[in-house]
N, C-alpha and C positions, 0 to 999 in steps of 0.2 A: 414436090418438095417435102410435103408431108409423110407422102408414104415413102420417103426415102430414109428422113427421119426413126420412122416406124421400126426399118428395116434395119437401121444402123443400131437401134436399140437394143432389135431383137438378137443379134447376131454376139453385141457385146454381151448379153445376158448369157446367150447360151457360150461363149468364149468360154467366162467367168466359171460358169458350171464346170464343165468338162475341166479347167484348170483345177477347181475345186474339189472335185473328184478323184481328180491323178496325185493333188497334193497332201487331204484328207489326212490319209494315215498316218505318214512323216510327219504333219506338222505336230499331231494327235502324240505322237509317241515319242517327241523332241518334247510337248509340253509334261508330260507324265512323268520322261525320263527325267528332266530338270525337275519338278516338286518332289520324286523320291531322292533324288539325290539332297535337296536342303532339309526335308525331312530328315533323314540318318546323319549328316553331316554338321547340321546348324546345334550349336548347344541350346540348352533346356531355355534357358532368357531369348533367345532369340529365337525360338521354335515354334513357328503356328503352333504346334502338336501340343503347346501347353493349353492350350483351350479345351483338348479332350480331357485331362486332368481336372482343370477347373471343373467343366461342365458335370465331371464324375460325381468328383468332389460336393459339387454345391448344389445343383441340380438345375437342372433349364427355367424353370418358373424361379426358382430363387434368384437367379442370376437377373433374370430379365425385372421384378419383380425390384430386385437392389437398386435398379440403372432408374428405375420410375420413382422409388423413392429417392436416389440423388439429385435426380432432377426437380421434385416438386419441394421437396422439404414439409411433405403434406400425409394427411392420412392417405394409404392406399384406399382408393375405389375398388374392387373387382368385382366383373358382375358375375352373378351365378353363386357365388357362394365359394367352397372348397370343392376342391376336385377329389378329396378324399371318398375313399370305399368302404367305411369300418365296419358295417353293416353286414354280414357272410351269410345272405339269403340259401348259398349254397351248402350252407349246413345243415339244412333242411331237407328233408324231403318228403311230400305226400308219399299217401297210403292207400295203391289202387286195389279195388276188390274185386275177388269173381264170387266166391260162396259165402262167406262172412257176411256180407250184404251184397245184395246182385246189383252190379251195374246197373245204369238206369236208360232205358231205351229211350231213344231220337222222338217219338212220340208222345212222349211224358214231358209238361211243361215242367221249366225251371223256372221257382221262385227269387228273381233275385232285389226284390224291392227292397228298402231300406227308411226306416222310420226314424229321423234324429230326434230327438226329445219326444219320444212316447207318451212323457205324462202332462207335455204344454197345451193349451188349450188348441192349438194351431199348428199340432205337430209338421215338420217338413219333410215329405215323403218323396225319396228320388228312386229312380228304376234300377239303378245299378248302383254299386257299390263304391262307383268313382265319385270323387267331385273335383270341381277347378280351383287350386287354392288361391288366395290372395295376394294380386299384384295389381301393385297402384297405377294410376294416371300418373304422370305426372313428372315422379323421378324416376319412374321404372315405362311403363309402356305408355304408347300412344292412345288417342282416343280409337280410330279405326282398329287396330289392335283390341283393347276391349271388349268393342262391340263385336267384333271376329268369335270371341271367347263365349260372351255371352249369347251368343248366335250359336253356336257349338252344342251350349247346355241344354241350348235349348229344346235342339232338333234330335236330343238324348235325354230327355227330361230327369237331368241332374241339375246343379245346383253347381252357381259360382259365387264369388267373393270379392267386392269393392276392393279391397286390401284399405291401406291408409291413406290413399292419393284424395282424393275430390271425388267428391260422389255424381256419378253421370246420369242423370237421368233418360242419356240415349242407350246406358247400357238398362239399366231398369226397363224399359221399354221394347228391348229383345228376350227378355227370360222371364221366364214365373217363378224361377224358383233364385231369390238373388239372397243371397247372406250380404249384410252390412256391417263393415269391423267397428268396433268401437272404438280406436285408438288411442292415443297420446298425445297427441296433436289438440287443438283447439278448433279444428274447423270438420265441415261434413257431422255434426254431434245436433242440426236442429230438430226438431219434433215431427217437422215438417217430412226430414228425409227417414229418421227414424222411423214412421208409422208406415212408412212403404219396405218395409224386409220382413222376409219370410223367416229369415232369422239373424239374431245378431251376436257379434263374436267378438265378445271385451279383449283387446288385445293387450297381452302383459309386455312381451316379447316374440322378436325374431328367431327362427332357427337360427340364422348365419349371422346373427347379429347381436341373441342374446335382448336384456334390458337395459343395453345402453341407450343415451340421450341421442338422437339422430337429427341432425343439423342441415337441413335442404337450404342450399341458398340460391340468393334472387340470380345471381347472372349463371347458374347451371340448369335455370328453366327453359321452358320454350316457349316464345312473343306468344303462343295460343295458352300455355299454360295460365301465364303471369294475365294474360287478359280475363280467362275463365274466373280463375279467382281473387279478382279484382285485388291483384297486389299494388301495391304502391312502391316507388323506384326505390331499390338496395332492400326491400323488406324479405326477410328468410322464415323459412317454417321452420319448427322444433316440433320433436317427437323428444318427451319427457323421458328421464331415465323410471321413472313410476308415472301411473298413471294419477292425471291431478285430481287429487282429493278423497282419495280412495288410498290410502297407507295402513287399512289393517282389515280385518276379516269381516267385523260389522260392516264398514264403509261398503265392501266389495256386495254383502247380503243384502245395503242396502240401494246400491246399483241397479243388482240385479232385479229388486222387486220396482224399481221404478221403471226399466226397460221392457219387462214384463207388461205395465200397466199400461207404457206407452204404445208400445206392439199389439197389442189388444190379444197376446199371450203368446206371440210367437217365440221358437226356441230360445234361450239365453242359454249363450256355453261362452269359454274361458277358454284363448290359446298364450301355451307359455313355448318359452323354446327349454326343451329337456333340460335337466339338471340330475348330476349323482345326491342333488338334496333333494330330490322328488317327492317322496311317500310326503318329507316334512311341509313340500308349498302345496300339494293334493290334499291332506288334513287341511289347512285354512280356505282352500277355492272350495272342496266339495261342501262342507257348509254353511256354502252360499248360496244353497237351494237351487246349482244351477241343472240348464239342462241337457248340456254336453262339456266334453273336455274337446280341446284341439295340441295335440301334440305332437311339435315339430323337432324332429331331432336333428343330431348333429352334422347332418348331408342335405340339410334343407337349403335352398337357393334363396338367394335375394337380388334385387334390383343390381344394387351394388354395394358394398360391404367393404369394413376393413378387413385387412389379410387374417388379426390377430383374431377376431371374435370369428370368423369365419373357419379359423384352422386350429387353434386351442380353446375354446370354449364349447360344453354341451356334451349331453349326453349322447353316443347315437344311435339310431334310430331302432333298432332292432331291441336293445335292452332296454330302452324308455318305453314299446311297447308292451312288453313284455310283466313290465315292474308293474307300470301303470296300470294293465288288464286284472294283476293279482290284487291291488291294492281296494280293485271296484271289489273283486268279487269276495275279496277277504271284509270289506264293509257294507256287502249286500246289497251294491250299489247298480249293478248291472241292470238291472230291469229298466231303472230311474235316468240314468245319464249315460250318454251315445257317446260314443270312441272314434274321435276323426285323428286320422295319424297322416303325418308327413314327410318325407324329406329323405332323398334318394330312388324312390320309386321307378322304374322305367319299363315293368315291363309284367304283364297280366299274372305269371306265376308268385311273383316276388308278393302282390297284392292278396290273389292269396292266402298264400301262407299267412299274410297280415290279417288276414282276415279269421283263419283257422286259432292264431295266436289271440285274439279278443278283439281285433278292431273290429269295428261296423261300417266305417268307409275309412277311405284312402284321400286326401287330396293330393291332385297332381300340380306341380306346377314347370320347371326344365322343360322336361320331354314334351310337355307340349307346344311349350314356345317353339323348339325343335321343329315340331311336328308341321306347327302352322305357318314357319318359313318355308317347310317342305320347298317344292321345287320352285318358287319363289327365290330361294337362297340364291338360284342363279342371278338372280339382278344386281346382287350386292360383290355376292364372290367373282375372283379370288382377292381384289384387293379390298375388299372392306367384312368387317364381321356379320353377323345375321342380327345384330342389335342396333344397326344401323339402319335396317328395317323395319323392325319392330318399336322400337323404344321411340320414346315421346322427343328426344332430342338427336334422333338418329336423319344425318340428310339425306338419307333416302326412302324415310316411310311414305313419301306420296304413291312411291311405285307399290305400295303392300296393297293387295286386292282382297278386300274384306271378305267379298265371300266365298273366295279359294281359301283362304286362312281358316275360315269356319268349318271348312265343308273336309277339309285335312285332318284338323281336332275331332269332329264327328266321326269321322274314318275310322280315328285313330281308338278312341271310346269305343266304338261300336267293335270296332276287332275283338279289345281288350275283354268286352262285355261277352262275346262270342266264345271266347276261350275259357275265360272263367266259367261260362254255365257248361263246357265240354267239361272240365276239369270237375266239377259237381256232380258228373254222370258217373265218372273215371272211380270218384270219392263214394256211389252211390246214395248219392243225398238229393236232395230236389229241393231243395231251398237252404239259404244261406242259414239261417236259423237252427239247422241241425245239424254244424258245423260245429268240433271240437278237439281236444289233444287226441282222439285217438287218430284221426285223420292223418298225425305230423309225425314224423321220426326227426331224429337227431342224430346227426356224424361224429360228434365230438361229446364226451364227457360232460362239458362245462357248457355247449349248445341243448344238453339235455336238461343240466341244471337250472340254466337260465330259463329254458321254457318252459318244463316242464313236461316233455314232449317225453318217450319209450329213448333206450338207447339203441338205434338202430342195428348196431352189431351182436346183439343178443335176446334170444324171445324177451317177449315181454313178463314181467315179471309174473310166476304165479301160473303160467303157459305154458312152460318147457314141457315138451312131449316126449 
């Protein structure tokens, strides 16, 4: 009975095909020929085809983007920041040498350490010129997550960053080299957490978010978050539009000499998110006696962000460095306070170049969230995003495997590090340190101007042969 079952199954299946097969094309070109026909036929109101107009018109993120705002009547969330590119790494180019300076042979170590606050009593020394920037527990990743990250720095002896979220002491516990942010917020600030950072980073402001007031509320946590830090039911965090108590230059010198005192002298540096009023809030932070800048420009990522701060507000990235490196060197400042830059980053040339232009490191923070869903991402795709892996309130972070997440980021560092020390050989330099404009050309008139950089399309001045 069964195997007759079987058979009558099998026989309809394959009927089914073969009908399938023979009807295929007709039905295919019965449905084609009906959509071009209401396509050319149908007037404009009644025409799918007005959606390709619309979408022209408004663009796919704005469309989709209006339908979330009608629906919530709320600030947009988005995470990541802008999708924006204003940054044009591609107007750059190194300067490889064959006799000017001889390339530097495969057997010649490259220097690429890097020293932030040179003159703290506890300067923080990383290997390479990456670091992991600031992303919270909390509203932004998960705890496994973190610890992935600072397991990464580790096994690349760089340096990551708490961000604003809750200070973990399981992530302290995987890294030597941990920056502690000082934020806005009122919580993670005791003496207790404070004496455990290698260095700490007053935060003013987000790239993608600017110094607006940042409002985490109690039912957008996660049951582990709201237990960690012992909230009480409907209670919300506030990140301050300024930071409290600290509203003018003294207050900020006199921060910094008590975070000094506390750290028993580890770095103190200041990250703001760029501004075309730069030079003027650089005058008030540098003195502060500190002993780095952190500046995140306008392609910098966040947790989650509104649309506005994230896609009209900020300098980006490329002339916030650029202004900022002139501003140290034009007050003598370079020796004294390190240059951490942000926001856009993704790929070892563009760093870099950032580097040639005056930074000292780079934080990453996108590309590696990217990096460390790597082929994890399959768990989640195609119906769900990779921050539903990653992120602290994502239902699928149980499936995130710490230490494939870690060991991806290291990959991804170590590539990065591998290339930049070729591109050093290319430059014949053997240490970052002897990095400078003549290394860089410029494509553009005004890419020359901003850097400072030779104008690529004509000898350099003074050279014409």
């Amino acid at each position: 009975m069964i195997v007759h079952f079987f058979l009558a199954l099998l026989g309809s299946l394959l009927a089914f095909s073969l009908l399938a097969l023979l009807l295929w094309r007709p039905l295919l070109n019965f449905f084609i020929d009906r959509l071009i026909r209401t396509l050319i036929k149908d007037p404009y109101p009644e025409n799918i085809f007005e959606m390709y107009n619309v979408i022209s018109k408004v663009g796919v993120r704005n469309l989709i983007e209006g339908d979330l705002r009608g629906s919530s009547g709320g600030i947009l969330r988005r995470p990541f920041g802008a999708g924006k590119r204003l940054s044009d790494w591609d107007q750059l180019t190194l300067n490889t040498v064959y006799f000017v300076r001889k390339p530097v042979v495969e057997s010649v170590d490259i220097d690429t350490k890097v020293t932030i606050g040179p003159r703290a009593k506890r300067p923080l020394v990383i290997d390479l010129p990456l670091m992991i920037a600031g992303m919270s527990y909390g509203w932004g990743l998960s705890l496994p997550a973190k610890v992935a990250l600072a397991k990464a720095a580790d096994l690349m002896k760089t340096a990551t960053n708490t961000g604003s979220g809750a200070f973990l002491p399981e992530e302290r516990k995987h890294t030597k080299r941990l920056v502690i942010q000082y934020h806005r917020g009122n919580w993670g600030k005791e003496e207790a957490v404070l004496r455990q950072a290698d260095a700490v980073e007053i935060q003013l402001g987000y790239g993608a978010y600017g110094s607006a007031p940042v409002l985490h509320k109690y039912e957008e946590f996660s049951p582990e978050f709201r237990d960690y830090m012992k909230l009480q039911p409907g209670q919300n965090l506030l990140e301050e539009a300024g930071l409290p108590g600290v509203d003018d230059g003294e207050k900020l010198r006199d921060l910094v000499a008590y975070l000094r005192r506390v750290t028993n002298g580890a770095p103190i540096g200041v990250k703001i998110a760029a501004t075309n009023l730069l030079e003027e809030e650089l005058g008030v932070i540098t003195e502060a006696n500190i002993d780095f800048l952190s500046i995140a420009g306008a392609e910098a990522g966040i947790a989650y962000g509104p649309g506005i701060t994230a896609d009209d507000y900020g300098l980006p990235t490329l002339p916030a460095l650029c202004r900022t490196a002139k501003f140290l060197q034009a007050r003598g400042l370079t020796e004294y306070i390190s240059l951490i830059v942000s926001g856009g980053f993704y790929n070892p040339g563009q760093v870099l170049k950032a580097l040639v232009l005056g930074a000292d490191a780079v934080a990453l923070g996108t590309i590696l969230l990217l990096v460390m869903a790597h082929t994890q991402s399959a768990k989640v795709l195609p119906w769900e995003p990779p921050t539903e892996l990653l992120y602290d309130t994502g239902k699928l972070q149980k499936k995130f495997s710490v230490d494939q997440g870690a060991q991806s980021v290291a990959n991804f560092l170590k590539s990065c590090h591998a290339e930049i020390k070729l591109g050093l050989r290319n430059l014949g330099l053997t240490s970052l340190q002897e990095l400078s404009l003549v290394d860089i050309a410029a494509l553009t008139p005004e890419m020359a101007q901003l850097s400072g950089a030779e104008l690529a399309f004509f000898p350099p001045q003074g050279k014409v042969v």
